[in-house]
TORGU-201012 format. One record per residue (C-alpha): residue number from 1; residue in one letter; y, z, x. Coordinates in Angstrom, 1 decimal. Example, Ala and Ser with C-alpha at 12.3 -4.5 7.8 and 13.67 -1.06 7.14 Angstrom:
! residues 2
{atom 1 "A" {-4.5 7.8 12.3}}
{atom 2 "S" {-1.1 7.1 13.7}}
END
This chain:
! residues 244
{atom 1 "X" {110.2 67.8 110.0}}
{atom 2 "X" {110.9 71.0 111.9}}
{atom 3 "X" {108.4 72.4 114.2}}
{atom 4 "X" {108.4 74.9 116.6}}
{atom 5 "X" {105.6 73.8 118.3}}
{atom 6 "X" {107.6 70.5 118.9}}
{atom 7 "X" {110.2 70.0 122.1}}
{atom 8 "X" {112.8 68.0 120.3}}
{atom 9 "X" {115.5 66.5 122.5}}
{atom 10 "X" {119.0 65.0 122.0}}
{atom 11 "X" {120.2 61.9 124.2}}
{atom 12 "X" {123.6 60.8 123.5}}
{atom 13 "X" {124.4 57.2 124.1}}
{atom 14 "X" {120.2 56.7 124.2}}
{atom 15 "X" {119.9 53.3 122.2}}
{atom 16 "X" {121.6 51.7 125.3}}
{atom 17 "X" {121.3 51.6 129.7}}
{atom 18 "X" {120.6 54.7 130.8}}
{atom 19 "X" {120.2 56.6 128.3}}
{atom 20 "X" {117.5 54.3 126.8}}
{atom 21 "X" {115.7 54.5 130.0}}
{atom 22 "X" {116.0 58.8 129.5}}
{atom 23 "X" {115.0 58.6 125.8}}
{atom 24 "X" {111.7 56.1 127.1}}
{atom 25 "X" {111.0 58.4 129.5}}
{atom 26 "X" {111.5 61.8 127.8}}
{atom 27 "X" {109.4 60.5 124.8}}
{atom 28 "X" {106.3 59.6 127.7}}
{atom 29 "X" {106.4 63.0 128.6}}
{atom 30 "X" {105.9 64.0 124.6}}
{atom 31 "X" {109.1 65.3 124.2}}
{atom 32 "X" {110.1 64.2 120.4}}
{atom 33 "X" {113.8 62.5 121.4}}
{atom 34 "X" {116.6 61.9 119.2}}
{atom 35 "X" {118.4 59.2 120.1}}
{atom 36 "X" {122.1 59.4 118.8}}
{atom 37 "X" {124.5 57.1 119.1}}
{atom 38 "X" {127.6 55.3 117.5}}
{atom 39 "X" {125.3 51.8 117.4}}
{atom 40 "X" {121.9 51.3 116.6}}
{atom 41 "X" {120.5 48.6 119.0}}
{atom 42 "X" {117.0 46.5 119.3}}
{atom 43 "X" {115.8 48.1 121.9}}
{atom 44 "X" {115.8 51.9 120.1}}
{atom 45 "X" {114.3 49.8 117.2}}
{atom 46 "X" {111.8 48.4 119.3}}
{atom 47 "X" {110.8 52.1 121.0}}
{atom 48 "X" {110.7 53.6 117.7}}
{atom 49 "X" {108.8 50.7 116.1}}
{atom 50 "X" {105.6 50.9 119.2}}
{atom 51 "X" {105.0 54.3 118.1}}
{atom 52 "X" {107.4 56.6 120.3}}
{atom 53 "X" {108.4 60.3 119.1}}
{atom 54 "X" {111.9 58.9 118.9}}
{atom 55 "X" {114.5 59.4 115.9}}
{atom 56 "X" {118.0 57.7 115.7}}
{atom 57 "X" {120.5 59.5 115.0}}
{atom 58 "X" {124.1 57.5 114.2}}
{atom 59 "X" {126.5 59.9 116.3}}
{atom 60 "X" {129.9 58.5 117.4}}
{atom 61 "X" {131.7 60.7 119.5}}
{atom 62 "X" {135.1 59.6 119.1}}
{atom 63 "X" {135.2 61.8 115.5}}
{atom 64 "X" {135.1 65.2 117.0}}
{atom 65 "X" {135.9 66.9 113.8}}
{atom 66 "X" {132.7 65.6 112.6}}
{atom 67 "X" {130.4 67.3 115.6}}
{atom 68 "X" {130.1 70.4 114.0}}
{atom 69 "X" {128.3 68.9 110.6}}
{atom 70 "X" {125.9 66.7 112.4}}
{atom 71 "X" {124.8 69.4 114.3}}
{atom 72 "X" {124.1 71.3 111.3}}
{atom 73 "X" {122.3 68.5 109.7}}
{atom 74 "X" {120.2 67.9 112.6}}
{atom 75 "X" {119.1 71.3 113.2}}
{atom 76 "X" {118.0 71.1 109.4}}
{atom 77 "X" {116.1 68.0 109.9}}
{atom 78 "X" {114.9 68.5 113.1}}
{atom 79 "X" {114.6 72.4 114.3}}
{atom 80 "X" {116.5 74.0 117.4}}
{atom 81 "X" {116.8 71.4 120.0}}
{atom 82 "X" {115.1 72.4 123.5}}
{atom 83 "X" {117.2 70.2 125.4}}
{atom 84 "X" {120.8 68.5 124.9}}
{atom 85 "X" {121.3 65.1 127.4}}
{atom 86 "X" {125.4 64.5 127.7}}
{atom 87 "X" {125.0 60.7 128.8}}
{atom 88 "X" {127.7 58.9 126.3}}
{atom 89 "X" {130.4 58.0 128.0}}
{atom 90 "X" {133.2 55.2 128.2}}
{atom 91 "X" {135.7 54.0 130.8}}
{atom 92 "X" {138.8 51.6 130.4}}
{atom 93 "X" {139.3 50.2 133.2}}
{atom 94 "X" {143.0 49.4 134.6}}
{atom 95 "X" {145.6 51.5 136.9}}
{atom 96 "X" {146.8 54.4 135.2}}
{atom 97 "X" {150.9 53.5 135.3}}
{atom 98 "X" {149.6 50.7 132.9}}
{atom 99 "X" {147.0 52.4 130.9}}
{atom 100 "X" {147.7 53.0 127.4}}
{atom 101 "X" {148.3 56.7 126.1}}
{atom 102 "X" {145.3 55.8 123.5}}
{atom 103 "X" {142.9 54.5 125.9}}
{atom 104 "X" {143.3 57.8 128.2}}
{atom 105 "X" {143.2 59.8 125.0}}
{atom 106 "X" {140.0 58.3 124.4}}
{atom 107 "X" {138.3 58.9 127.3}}
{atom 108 "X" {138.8 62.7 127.6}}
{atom 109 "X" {137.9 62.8 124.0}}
{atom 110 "X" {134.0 60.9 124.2}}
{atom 111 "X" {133.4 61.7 127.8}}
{atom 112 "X" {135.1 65.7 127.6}}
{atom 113 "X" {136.0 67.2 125.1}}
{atom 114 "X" {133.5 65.7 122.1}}
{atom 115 "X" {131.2 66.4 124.8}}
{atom 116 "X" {132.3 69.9 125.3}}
{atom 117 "X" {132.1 70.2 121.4}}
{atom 118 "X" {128.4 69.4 121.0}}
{atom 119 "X" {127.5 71.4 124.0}}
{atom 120 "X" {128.9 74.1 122.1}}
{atom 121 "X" {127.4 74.1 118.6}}
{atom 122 "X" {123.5 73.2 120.2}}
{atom 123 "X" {123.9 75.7 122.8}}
{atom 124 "X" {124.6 78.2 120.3}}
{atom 125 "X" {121.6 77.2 118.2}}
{atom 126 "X" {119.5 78.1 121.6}}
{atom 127 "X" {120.4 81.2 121.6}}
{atom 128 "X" {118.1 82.2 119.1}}
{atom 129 "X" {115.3 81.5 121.1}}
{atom 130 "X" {116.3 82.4 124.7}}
{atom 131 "X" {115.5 79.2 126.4}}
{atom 132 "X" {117.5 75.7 126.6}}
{atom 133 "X" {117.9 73.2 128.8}}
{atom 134 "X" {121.6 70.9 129.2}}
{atom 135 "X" {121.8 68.2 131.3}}
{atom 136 "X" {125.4 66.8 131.8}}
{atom 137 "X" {125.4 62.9 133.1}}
{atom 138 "X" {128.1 63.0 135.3}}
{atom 139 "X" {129.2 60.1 137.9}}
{atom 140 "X" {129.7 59.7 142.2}}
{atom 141 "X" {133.0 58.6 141.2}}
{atom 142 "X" {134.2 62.0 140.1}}
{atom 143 "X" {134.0 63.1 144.0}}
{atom 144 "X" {134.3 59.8 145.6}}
{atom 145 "X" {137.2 58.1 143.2}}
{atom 146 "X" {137.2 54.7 142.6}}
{atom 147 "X" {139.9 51.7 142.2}}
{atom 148 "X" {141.1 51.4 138.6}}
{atom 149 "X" {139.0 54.5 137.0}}
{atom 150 "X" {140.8 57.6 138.1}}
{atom 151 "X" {140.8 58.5 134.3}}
{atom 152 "X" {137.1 58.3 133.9}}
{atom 153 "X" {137.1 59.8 137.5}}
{atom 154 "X" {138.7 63.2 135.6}}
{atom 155 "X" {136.5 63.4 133.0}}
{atom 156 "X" {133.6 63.5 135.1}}
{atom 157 "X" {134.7 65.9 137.4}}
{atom 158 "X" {135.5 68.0 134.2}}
{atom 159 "X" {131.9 67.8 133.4}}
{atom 160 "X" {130.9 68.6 136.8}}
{atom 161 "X" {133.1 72.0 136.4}}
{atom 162 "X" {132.1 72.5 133.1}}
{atom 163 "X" {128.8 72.5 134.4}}
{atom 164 "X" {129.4 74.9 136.6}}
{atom 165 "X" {130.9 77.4 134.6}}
{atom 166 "X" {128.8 77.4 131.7}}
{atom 167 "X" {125.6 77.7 133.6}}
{atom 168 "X" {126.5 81.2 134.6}}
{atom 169 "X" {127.3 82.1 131.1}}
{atom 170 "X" {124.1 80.7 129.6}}
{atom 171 "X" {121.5 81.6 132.4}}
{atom 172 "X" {121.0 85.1 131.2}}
{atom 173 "X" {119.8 83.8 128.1}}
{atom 174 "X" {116.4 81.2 129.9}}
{atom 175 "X" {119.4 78.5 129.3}}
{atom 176 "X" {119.8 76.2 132.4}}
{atom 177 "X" {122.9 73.7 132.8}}
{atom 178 "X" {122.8 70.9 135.2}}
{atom 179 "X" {124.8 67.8 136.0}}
{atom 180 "X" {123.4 64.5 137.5}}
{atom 181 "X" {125.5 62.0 139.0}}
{atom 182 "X" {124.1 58.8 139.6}}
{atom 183 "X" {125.8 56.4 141.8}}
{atom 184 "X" {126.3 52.1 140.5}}
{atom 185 "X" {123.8 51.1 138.5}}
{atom 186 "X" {122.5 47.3 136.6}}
{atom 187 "X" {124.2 48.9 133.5}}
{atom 188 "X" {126.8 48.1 130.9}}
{atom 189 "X" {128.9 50.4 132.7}}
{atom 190 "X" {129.2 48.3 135.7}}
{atom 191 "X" {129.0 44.8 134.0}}
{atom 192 "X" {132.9 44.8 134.7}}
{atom 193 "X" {131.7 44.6 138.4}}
{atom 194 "X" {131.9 40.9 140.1}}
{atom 195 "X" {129.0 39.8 142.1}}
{atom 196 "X" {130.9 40.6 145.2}}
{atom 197 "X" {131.8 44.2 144.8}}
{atom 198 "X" {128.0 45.0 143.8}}
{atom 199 "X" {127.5 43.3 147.2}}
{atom 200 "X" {129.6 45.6 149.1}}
{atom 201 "X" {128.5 48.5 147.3}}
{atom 202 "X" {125.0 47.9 148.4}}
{atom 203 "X" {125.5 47.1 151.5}}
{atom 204 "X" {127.1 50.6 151.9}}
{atom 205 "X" {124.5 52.1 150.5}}
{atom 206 "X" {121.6 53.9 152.8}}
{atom 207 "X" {118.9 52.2 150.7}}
{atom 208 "X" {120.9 48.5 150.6}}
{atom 209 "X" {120.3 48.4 147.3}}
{atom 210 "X" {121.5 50.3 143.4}}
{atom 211 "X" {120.0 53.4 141.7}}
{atom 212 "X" {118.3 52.2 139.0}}
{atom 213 "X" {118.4 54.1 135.7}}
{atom 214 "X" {114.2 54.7 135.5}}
{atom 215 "X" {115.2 56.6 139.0}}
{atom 216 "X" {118.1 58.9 137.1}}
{atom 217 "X" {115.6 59.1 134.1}}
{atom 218 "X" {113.3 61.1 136.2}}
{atom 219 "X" {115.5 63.4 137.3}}
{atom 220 "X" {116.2 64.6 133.6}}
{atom 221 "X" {112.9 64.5 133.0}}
{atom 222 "X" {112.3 67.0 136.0}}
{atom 223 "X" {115.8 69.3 135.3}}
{atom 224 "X" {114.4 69.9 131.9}}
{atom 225 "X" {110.6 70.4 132.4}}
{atom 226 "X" {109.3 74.0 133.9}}
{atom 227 "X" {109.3 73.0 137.4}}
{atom 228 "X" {113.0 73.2 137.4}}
{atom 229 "X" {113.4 76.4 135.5}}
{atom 230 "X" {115.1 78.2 138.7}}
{atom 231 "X" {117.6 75.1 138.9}}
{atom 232 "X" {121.1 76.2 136.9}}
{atom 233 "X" {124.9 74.8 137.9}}
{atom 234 "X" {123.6 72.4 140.4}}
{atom 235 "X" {125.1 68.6 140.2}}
{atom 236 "X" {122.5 66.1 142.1}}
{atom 237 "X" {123.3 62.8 143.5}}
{atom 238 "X" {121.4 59.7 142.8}}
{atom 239 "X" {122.8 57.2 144.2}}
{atom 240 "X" {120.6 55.1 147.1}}
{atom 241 "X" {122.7 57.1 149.6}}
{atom 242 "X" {126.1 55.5 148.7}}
{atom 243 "X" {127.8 58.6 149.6}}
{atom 244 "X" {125.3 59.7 152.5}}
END
């Protein structure tokens, strides 16, 4: 199935929330997207099934010893990725004093290291060509903090320095790194949210109102098109002005 006249695209976490909404949008652009994920959901079905240039790929980041063979399997299926789209990511929420050593664990391991890992082997695949683009989903809360998440808070802000760093060692080589970090969102994410601290959220919000994923979709879309080629180590906020 490899092509080099193809874009392909990977979207972690992209069967679900907002990284559905990036895979939608990435594949309207005529990107071919591969959706990977730990579970395969009706809505990937259904984009696959109306004709998109969508794959799903079963990817469950919690296995990091397994990373570097589906990478290797991909790339034989697929070709050299273009792009890589960090989006999976989990929280527990609860106070740390009362957080369980496994639950912490498993944070830092989907939402850092794993991600780290992946970052690693696809990157390295782009070399061969001299161009790439990697977009890490990042979150307001790793600047802001947040009640309850300061766990999911650190791995965020990891990203956000990861970002950073590898950005200069990558942009020699056409290879941009960027982080977005979108603010609340109608997501799975925030489903743990009552109806009255999405309230107050909004309300302090410049727009009075939540990003919405189709909004953080575009940015991708734009951080990984040719427009944005002089863009590299920059994190952008997208969050109706909640931190204005």
């Amino acid at each position: 199935m490899s092509d080099k006249n193809i874009k392909y695209v990977i979207v972690t976490g992209g069967s679900k929330g907002l990284g559905l909404a990036i895979v939608k949008a990435l594949a309207d652009d005529g990107y071919y997207v591969i959706a990977a994920s730990r579970t395969r959901t009706e809505s990937i079905d259904k984009l696959i099934q109306d004709g998109g240039s969508i794959s799903f790929e079963e990817l469950d980041l919690k296995n990091s010893e397994e990373i570097h063979g589906w990478v290797k399997r991909i790339i034989g299926r697929y070709g050299v990725p273009y792009a890589l789209i960090n989006n999976a990511a989990i929280a527990h929420d609860g106070v740390l004093g009362t957080m369980h050593e496994s639950q912490i664990e498993e944070v830092l391991r989907v939402n850092v290291f794993s991600a780290i890992l992946l970052t690693k082997y696809i990157s390295r695949a782009m070399l061969v060509r001299r161009r790439g683009r990697i977009v890490n989903i990042s979150s307001i809360i790793a600047s802001t903090g947040y009640n309850g998440l300061s766990v999911y808070a650190a791995s965020k802000a990891a990203l956000n320095g990861f970002t950073k760093s590898l950005a200069r060692e990558l942009g020699r080589l056409n290879i941009t790194v960027n982080s977005i970090a979108p603010g609340y969102m109608e997501t799975d994410m925030s489903s743990g949210l009552d109806e009255m601290q999405l309230e107050q959220i909004q309300r302090r919000s410049a727009l009075r109102r939540l990003a919405k994923t189709d909004e953080v979709a575009s940015a991708v879309q734009y951080l990984i098109s040719e427009k944005a080629s002089a863009i590299t180590g920059t994190i952008i906020t997208i969050d109706a002005g909640n931190t204005a």
